[in-house]
N, C-alpha and C positions, 0 to 999 in steps of 0.2 A: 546416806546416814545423816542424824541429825548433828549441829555444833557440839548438842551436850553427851550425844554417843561416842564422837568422834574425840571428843576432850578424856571422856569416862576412859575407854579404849587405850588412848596414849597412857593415860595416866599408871592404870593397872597393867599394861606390857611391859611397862619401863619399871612399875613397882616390882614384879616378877622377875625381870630378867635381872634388875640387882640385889635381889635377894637369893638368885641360883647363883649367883660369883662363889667363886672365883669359874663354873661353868661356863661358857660362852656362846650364844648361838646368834650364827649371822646368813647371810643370805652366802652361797658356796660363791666365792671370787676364782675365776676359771677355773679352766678342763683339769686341774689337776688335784682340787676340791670338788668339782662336784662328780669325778670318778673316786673320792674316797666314799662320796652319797650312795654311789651304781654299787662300792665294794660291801659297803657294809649291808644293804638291800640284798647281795647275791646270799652272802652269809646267812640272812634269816629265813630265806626261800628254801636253803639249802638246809640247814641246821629241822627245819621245821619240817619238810618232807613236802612240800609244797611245789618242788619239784627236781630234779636230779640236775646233778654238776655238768652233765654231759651238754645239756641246753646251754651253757657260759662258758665256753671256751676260754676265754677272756678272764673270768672271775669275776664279771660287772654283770649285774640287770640293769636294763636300760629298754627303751623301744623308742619306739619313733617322735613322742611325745616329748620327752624328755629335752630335746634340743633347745625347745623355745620355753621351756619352764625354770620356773623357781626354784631351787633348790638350798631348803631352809639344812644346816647341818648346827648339830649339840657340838661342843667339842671340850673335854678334857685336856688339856695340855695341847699338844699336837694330833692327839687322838681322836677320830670321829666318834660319836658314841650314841648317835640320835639323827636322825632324818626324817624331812618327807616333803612332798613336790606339791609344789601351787600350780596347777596348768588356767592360764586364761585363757582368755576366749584370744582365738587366731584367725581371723578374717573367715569367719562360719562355720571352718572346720568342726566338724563334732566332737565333744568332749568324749574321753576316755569312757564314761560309763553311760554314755548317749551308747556307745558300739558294743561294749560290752553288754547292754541291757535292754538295748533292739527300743531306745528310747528316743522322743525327737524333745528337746526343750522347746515353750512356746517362746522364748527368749532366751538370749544369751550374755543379753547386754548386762555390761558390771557383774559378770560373773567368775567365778573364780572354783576350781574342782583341787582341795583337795585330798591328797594321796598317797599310796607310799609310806605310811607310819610305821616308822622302824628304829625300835631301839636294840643295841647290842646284846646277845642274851648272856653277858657278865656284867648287867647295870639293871636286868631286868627287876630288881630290887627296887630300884628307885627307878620305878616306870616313870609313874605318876607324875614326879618332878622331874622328869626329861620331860615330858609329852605337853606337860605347864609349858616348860620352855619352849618348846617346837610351836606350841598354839600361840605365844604371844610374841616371837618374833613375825611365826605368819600373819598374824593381825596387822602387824605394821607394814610387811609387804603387799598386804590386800588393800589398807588406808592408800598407800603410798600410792597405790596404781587405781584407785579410782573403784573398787571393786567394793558392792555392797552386800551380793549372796553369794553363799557358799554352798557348794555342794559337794558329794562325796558317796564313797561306799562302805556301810558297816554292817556287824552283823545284827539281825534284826533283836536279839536281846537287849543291844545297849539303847535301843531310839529310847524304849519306856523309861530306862532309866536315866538319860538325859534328858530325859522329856520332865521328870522327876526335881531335873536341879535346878531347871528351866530354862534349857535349853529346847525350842520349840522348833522339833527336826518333823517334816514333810513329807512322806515317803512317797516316791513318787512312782512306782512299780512295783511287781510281785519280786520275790528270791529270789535269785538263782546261786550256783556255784563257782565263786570269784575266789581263786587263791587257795582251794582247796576248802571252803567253810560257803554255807550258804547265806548269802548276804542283800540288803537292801541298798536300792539309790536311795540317797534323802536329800533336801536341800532346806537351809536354814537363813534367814533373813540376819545380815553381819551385826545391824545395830540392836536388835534383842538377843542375841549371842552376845553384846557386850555388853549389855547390860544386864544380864545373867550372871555373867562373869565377874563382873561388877559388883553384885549382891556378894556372890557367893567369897570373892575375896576379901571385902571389907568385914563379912561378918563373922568370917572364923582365919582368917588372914594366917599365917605360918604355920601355925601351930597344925591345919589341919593337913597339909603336905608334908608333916617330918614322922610320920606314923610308917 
């Protein structure tokens, strides 16, 4: 990323994250935060029909990945209410949706997957301004660690329309069925993401997340 991306980036995470206060979203500070991440994740899997309770004995979603990842959490008071996991690159291992999508990246270097977007569905009102927040404390975990593309899985409706706010998402393979919904890999360069971001904040700034 360039100085002026890197500056744009800080600036509008920090502008966002203090304008969602009294909400607060931080990187999960151990095992006992980021299984409130697993619990609230089981919740939507389960809530949504995505797949049955009997798979979680536990009441946590989690996998293998999970260990060595990020795990950004929204929180209300004491209350999780927002999540989702940055996986970076682990000495080659393939990313989650390299396996998932029978994909090989031609690189992995400064890369960042991600994942996991989940808000509580009695906040699902204020997606919008949870998912702000979840995107701009992961900015800063992605700056922090040296990470300049992002990649991820959604479903192929939203690439047009973030492609739309100019967000200029990559699709890097056909659909398949992840999560129950059939969905795209995409990958997106961090420093036009922020300054996408950038645009889109300065030019209709609050007003347009209180809708």
């Amino acid at each position: 990323m360039s100085c002026e991306s890197d500056a744009m980036g800080r600036a509008v995470a920090a502008d966002l994250l203090n304008w969602l206060s009294p909400l607060r979203f931080d990187e999960a500070a151990g095992e006992s935060e980021r299984r409130e991440a697993y619990r609230l994740r089981y919740r939507a899997v389960v809530e949504r029909g995505m797949a049955t309770a009997d798979r979680f004995p536990d009441g946590l979603e989690s996998d293998a990945h999970d260990a060595g990842a990020v795990q950004v959490v929204g929180w209300d008071g004491d209350q999780a209410v927002a999540t989702c996991r940055l996986v970076f690159d682990q000495s080659g291992r393939p990313f989650p949706l390299e396996t998932e999508f029978a994909l090989t990246l031609p690189s992995r270097e400064r890369t960042v997957e991600w994942g996991r977007v989940t808000i509580d569905s009695g906040r699902r009102g204020e997606g919008h301004r949870l998912i702000m927040g979840l995107a701009a404390r992961g900015w800063m975990a992605m700056e922090a660690r040296g990470a300049t593309v992002a990649i991820g899985v959604t479903p192929e409706r939203l690439v047009v329309f973030l492609n739309t706010l100019g967000f200029p998402l990559t699709v890097l393979g056909p659909p398949r069925m992840y999560w129950g919904e059939e969905r795209v890999p995409v990958r997106c360069e961090g420093a036009r993401a922020a300054a996408a971001l950038g645009r889109l904040w300065g030019g209709t700034h609050v007003e347009s997340l209180q809708g």
